[in-house]
C-alpha positions in Angstrom: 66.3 34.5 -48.9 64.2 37.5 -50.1 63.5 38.5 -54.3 65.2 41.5 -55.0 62.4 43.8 -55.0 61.8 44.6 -59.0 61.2 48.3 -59.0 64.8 48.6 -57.3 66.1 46.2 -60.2 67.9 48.2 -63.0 67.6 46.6 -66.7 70.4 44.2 -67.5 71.8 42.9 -70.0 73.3 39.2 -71.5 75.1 37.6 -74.2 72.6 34.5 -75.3 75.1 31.9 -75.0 75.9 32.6 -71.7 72.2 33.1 -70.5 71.5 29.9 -72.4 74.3 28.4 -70.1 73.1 29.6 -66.9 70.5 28.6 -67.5 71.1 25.1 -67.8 73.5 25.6 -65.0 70.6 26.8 -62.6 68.2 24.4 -63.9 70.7 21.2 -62.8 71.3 22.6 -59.6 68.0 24.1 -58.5 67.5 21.5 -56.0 70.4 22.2 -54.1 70.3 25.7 -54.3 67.0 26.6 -54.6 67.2 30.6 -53.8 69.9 31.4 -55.6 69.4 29.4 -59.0 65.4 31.4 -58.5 67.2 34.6 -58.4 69.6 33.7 -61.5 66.9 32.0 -63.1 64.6 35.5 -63.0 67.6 37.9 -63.2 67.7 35.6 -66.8 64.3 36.2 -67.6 64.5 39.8 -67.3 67.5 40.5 -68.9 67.7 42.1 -73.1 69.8 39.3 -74.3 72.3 39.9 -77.2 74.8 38.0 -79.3 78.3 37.7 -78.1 79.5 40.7 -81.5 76.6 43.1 -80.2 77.1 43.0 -76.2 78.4 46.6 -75.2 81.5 47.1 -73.2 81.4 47.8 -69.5 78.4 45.5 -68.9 79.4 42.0 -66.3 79.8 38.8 -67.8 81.1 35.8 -67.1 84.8 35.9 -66.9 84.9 39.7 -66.3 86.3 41.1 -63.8 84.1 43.5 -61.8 84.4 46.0 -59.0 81.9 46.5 -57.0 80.8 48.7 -53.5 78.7 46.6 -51.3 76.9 49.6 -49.3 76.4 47.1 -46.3 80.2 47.6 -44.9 81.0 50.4 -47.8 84.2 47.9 -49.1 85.1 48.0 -52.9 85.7 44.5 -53.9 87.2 43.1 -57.1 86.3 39.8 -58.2 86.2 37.6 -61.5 82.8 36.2 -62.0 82.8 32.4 -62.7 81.5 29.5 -63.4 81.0 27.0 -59.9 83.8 24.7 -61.0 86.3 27.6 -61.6 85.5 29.0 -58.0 88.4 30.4 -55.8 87.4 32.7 -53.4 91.1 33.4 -52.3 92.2 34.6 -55.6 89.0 36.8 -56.4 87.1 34.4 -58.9 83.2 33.9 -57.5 81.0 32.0 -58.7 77.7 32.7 -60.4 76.0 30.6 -57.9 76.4 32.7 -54.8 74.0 35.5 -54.1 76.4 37.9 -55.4 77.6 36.4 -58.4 74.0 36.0 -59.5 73.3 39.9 -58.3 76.2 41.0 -60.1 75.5 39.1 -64.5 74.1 41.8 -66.5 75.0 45.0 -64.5 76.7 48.0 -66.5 79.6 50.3 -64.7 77.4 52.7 -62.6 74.5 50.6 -61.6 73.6 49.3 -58.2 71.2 46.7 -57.5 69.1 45.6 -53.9 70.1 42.4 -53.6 69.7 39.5 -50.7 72.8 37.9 -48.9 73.2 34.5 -47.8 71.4 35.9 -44.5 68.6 37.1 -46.6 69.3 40.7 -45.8 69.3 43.1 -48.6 72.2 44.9 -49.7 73.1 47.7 -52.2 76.1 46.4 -54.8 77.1 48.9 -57.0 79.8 48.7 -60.0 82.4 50.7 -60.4 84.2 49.4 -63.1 83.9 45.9 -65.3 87.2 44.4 -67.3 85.9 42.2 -70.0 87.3 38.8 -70.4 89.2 38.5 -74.0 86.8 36.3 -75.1 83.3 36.6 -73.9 81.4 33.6 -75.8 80.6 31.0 -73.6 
């Protein structure tokens, strides 16, 4: 699996309890998942991180429900981004630990990332629209 290149990477953004979570999430599973807990890991590291009362709306976090364009089959998807544990791919909830779910924390409505797949080929998601979750403290 490839790094998202970092001059294609737009600046994200991330309430501090839930990057202190993922953190800790991709820290106990990095040994199983190596790639994708690195690319959460430095998508982490990158992002402006905010308490839960200062995050703006419109930016994906967990428990939001984003929709996205992936540019590879031009398909608009929406999906609810979630923790492993809460995964169900049949009724639209994703988890953070898939290379799209990590590609997708921190994005506002209107970015695109390049992002790898499970292949390792990059791919272009772009949000449309983010629904926040009623409460976003994790």
């Amino acid at each position: 699996m490839t790094t998202p290149r970092a001059a294609k990477s737009p600046p994200i953004q991330m309430i501090d309890r839930e990057a202190d979570r993922l953190t800790q999430l991709a820290l106990s599973k990095e040994e199983d998942l190596p790639q994708i807990c690195g690319l959460l890991l430095r998508e982490i590291n990158r992002a402006t991180i905010r308490t839960a009362a200062r995050f703006p709306s419109g930016v994906v976090t967990m428990q939001s429900r984003v929709t996205f364009v992936d540019a590879a089959t031009d398909a608009e998807r929406t999906v609810e981004l979630v923790y492993p544990g809460e995964a169900d791919i049949s009724a639209g909830r994703i988890s953070i630990l898939t290379p799209v779910g990590a590609g997708l924390i921190g994005l506002s409505e209107g970015q695109s990332i390049l992002w790898p797949d499970r292949d390792g080929h990059e791919r272009k998601l772009s949000i449309v629209k983010v629904e926040q979750a009623v409460d976003r403290v994790a």
